[in-house]
C-alpha positions as CSV (number, residue, x, y, z in Angstrom):
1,X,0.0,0.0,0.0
2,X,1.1,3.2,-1.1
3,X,0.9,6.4,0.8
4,X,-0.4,9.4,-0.6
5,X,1.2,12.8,-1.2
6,X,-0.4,15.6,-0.8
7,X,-0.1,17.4,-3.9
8,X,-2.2,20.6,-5.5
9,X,-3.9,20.8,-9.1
10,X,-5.5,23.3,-11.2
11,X,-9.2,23.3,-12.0
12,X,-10.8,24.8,-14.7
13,X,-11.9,27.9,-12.5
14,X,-8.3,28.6,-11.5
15,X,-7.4,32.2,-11.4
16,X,-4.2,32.7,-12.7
17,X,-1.5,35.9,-12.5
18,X,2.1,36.0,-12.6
19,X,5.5,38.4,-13.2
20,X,6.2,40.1,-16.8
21,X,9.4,41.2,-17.1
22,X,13.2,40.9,-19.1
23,X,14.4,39.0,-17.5
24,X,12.5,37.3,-14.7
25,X,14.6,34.1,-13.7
26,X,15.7,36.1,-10.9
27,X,12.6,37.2,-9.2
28,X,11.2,35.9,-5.7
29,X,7.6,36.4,-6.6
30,X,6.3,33.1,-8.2
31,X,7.8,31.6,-4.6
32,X,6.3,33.9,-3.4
33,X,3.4,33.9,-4.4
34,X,3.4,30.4,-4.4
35,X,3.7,29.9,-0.6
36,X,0.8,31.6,-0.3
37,X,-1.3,29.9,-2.8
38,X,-0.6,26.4,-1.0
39,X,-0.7,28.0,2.5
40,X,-4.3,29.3,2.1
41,X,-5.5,26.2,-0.5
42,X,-6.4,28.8,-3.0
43,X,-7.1,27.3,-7.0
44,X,-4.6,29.8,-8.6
45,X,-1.4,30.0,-10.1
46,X,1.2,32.2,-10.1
47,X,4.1,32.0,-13.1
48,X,7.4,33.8,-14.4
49,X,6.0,35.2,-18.0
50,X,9.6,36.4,-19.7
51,X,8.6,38.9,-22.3
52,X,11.0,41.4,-24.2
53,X,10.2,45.1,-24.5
54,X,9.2,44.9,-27.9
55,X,6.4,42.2,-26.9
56,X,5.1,43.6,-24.0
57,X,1.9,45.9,-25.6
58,X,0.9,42.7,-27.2
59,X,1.4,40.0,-24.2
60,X,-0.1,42.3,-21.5
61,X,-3.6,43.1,-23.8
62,X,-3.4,38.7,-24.9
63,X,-3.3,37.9,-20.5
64,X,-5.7,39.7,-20.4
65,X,-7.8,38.3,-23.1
66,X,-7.0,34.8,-21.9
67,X,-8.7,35.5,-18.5
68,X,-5.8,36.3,-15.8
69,X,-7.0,38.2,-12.9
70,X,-3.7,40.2,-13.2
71,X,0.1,40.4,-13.0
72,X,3.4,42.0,-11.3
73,X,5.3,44.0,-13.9
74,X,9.1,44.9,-13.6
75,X,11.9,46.4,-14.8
76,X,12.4,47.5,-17.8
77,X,8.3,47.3,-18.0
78,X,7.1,49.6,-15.4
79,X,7.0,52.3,-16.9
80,X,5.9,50.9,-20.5
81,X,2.5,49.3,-18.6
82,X,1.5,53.1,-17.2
83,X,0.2,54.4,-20.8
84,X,-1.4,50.8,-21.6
85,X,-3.7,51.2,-18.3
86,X,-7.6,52.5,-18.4
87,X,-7.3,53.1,-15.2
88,X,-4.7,54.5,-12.8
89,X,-4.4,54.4,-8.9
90,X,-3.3,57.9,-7.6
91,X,0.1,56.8,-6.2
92,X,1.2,55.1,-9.1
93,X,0.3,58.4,-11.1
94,X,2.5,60.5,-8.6
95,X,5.6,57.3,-8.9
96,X,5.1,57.6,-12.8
97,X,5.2,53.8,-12.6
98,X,3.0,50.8,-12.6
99,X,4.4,47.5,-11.1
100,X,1.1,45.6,-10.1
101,X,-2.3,45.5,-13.3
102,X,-5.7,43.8,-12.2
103,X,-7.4,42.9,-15.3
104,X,-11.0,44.0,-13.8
105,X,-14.5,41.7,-14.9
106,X,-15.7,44.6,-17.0
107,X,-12.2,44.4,-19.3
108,X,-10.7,47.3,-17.5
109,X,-6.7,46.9,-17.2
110,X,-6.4,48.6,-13.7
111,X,-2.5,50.1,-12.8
112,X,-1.4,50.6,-9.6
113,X,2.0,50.4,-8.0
114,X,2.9,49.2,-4.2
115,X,6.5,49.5,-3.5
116,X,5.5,52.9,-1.2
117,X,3.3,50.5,0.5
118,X,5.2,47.6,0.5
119,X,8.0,50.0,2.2
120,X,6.0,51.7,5.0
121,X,4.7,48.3,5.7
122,X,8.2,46.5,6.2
123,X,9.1,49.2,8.8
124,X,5.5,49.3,10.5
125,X,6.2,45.6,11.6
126,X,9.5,45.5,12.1
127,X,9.8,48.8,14.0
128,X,6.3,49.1,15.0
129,X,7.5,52.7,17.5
130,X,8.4,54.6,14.0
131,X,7.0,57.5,13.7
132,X,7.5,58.8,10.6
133,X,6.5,62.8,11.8
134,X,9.3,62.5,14.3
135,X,12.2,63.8,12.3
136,X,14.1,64.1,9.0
137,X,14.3,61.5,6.5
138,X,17.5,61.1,4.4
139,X,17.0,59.3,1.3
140,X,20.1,58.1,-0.7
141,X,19.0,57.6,-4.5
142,X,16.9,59.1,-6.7
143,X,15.8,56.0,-8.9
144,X,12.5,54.8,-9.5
145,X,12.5,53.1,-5.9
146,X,13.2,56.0,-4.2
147,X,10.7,58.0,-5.7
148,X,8.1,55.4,-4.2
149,X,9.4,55.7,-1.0
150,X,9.9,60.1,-1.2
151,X,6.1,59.5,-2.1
152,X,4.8,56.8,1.0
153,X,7.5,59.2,3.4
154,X,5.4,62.3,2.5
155,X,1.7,60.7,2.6
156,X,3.2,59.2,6.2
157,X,4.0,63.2,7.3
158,X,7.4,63.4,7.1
159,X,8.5,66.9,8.0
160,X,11.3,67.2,5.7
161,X,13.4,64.7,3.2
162,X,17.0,65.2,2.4
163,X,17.7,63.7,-0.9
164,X,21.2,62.7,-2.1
165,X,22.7,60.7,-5.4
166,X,26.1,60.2,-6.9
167,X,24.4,62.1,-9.9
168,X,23.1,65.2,-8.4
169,X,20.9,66.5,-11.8
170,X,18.7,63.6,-11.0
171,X,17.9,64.1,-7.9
172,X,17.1,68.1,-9.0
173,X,15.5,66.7,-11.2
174,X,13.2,63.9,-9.3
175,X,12.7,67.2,-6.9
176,X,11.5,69.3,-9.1
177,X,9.0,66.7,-10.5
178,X,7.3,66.1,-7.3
179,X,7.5,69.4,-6.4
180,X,7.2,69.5,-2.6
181,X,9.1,71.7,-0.3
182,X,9.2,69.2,2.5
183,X,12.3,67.5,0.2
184,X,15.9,69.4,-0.5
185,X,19.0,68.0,-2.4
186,X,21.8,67.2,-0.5
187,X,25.4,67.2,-1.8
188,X,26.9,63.2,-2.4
189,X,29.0,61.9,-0.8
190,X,26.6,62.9,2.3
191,X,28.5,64.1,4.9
192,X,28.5,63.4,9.0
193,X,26.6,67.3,9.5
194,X,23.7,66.2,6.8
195,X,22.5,63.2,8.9
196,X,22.0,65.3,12.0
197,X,18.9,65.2,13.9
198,X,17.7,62.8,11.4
199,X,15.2,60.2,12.0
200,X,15.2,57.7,9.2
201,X,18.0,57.1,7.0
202,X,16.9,54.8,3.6
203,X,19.1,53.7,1.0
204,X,17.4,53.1,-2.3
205,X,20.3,52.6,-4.5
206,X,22.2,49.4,-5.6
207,X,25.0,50.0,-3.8
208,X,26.1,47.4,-1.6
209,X,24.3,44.6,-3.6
210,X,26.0,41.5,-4.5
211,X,28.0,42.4,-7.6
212,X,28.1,46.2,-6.9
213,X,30.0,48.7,-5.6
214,X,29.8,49.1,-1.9
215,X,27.7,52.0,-0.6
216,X,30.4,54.5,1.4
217,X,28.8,56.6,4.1
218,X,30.2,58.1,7.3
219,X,27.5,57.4,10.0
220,X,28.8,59.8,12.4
221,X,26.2,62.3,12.4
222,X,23.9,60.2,12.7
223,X,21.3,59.9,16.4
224,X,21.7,57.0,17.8
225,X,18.0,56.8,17.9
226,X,17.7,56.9,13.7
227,X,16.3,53.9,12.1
228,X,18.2,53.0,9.3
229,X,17.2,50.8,6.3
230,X,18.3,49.5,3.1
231,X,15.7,48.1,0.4
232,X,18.5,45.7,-0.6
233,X,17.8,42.2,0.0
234,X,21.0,40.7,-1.5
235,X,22.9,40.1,0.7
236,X,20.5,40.3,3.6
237,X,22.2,42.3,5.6
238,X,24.0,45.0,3.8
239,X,27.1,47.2,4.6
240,X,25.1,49.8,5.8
241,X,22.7,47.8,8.3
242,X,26.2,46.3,9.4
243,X,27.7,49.7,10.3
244,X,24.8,51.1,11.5
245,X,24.2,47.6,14.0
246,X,27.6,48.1,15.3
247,X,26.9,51.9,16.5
248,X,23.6,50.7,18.0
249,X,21.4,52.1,15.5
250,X,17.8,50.2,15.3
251,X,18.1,48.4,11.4
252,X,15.4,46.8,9.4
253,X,16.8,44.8,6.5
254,X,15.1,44.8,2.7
255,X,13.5,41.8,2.7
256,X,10.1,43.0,4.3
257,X,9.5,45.6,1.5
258,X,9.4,42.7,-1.7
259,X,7.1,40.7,0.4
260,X,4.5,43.5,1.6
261,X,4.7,44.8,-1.6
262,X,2.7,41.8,-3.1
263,X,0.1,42.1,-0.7
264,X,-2.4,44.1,-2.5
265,X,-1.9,42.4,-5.9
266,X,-2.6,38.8,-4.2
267,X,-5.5,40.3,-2.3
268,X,-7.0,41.9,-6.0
269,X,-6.2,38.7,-7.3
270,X,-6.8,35.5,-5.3
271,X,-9.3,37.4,-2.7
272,X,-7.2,36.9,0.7
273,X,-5.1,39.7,2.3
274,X,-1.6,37.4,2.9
275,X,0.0,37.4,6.2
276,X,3.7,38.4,6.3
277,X,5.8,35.8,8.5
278,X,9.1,35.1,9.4
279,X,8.0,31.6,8.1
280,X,7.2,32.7,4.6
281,X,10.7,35.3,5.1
282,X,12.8,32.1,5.4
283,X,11.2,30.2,2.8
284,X,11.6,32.8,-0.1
285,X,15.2,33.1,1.0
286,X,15.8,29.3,1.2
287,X,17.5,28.0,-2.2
288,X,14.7,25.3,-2.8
């Protein structure tokens, strides 16, 4: 007698979505996505769709055709899915990017991006005391990730952002597009006097990613109160969240922002609002 493995299969009501990008053997989000699809029983998939730039019009309007219920776009595609949209969410209109569509019942394609949300979220469970009102923010980047988080750090009150990249014309540049006084540019490399009295300190830049240049920065300035965070998740602990442990600075890791960023698209999609775990945080890291 043989024993039986559990095991899950499709029907023929299965709601599908997935993750359009060029490439996308490197992304997290069909395991993750997949934990949660077992964890809650749910009759869904979720699957890498590889499509090249050139493709992408055509492959986004043909899942949607086909009946998916919706799917995580990234780079070099989040900015190509905004004009393809009927209908835009406000914050993904102020980020200038889409990186989660809902293909609605009535045909709509529905844009909306969560990586503001998928930030503030990380640091409201893993520094549930931060209060974003308290202080200065300095943001290091001016890429598309950091203007989700300048946008989520001035809906949460933040009382003033210092800005700072290695090219300063961008960040005038990402400034002047949003266009609130709350945020100035700071000069790069940021020195000790531009992190005083700050609160939060957030790197949004690749640097200090496996494969990139460290990030150099001279904590010194810093309050010893300051949370400080880095939205990069390889390596887990980064550089920065090791120099900033050392001189007893409070640290949350990147990890939190990829996984509470897919929260409202598998809530949209497969109608269940996913839990965030330290569970599901060691499974998406494990290597099988």
């Amino acid at each position: 007698m043989t024993s039986r493995i559990p095991y899950r299969t499709l029907s023929g009501n299965s709601r599908l979505a997935g993750v359009m990008g060029w490439p996308v053997s490197h992304s997290k989000s069909p395991r993750l996505h997949g934990y949660w699809l077992a964890k809650y029983g749910i009759d869904g998939s979720y699957m890498p769709l590889p499509v090249e730039p050139k493709n992408f019009q055509a492959a986004l309007n043909s899942l949607r055709n086909l009946g998916f219920s919706g799917v995580n776009v990234t780079i070099p595609q989040k900015e190509m899915a905004m004009p393809e949209c009927d209908e835009l969410s406000e914050r993904a209109r102020r980020i200038g990017a889409v990186n989660t569509v809902t293909f609605a019942k009535d045909g709509r394609m529905l844009g909306d991006n969560t990586d503001g949300f998928g930030f503030i979220e990380n640091l409201r469970q893993e520094a549930p005391d931060i209060a974003f009102c308290s202080g200065p923010a300095v943001v290091l980047g001016a890429g598309g990730a950091s203007r989700a988080v300048l946008v989520a750090l001035l809906d949460e009150g933040s009382p003033e952002i210092r800005i700072a990249n290695r090219t300063r014309k961008r960040a005038d540049d990402l400034v002047a597009e949003i266009n609130d006084p709350r945020i100035t540019v700071i000069d790069w490399p940021v020195a000790p006097t531009a992190l005083e009295n700050a609160s939060l300190v957030v790197n949004t830049t690749s640097l200090g990613m496996v494969g990139q240049p460290a990030l150099e920065i001279d904590l010194t300035g810093l309050p010893p109160s300051a949370l400080v965070t880095d939205i990069v998740y390889a390596p887990l602990m980064t550089d920065l969240l090791i120099q900033a442990k050392k001189r007893g600075n409070p640290i949350v890791d990147g990890l939190g922002m990829l996984l509470h960023q897919a929260r409202p698209g598998f809530h949209r999609w497969f109608g269940i609002d996913p839990e965030v775990t330290q569970e599901l945080r060691d499974f998406v890291l494990s290597p099988d």
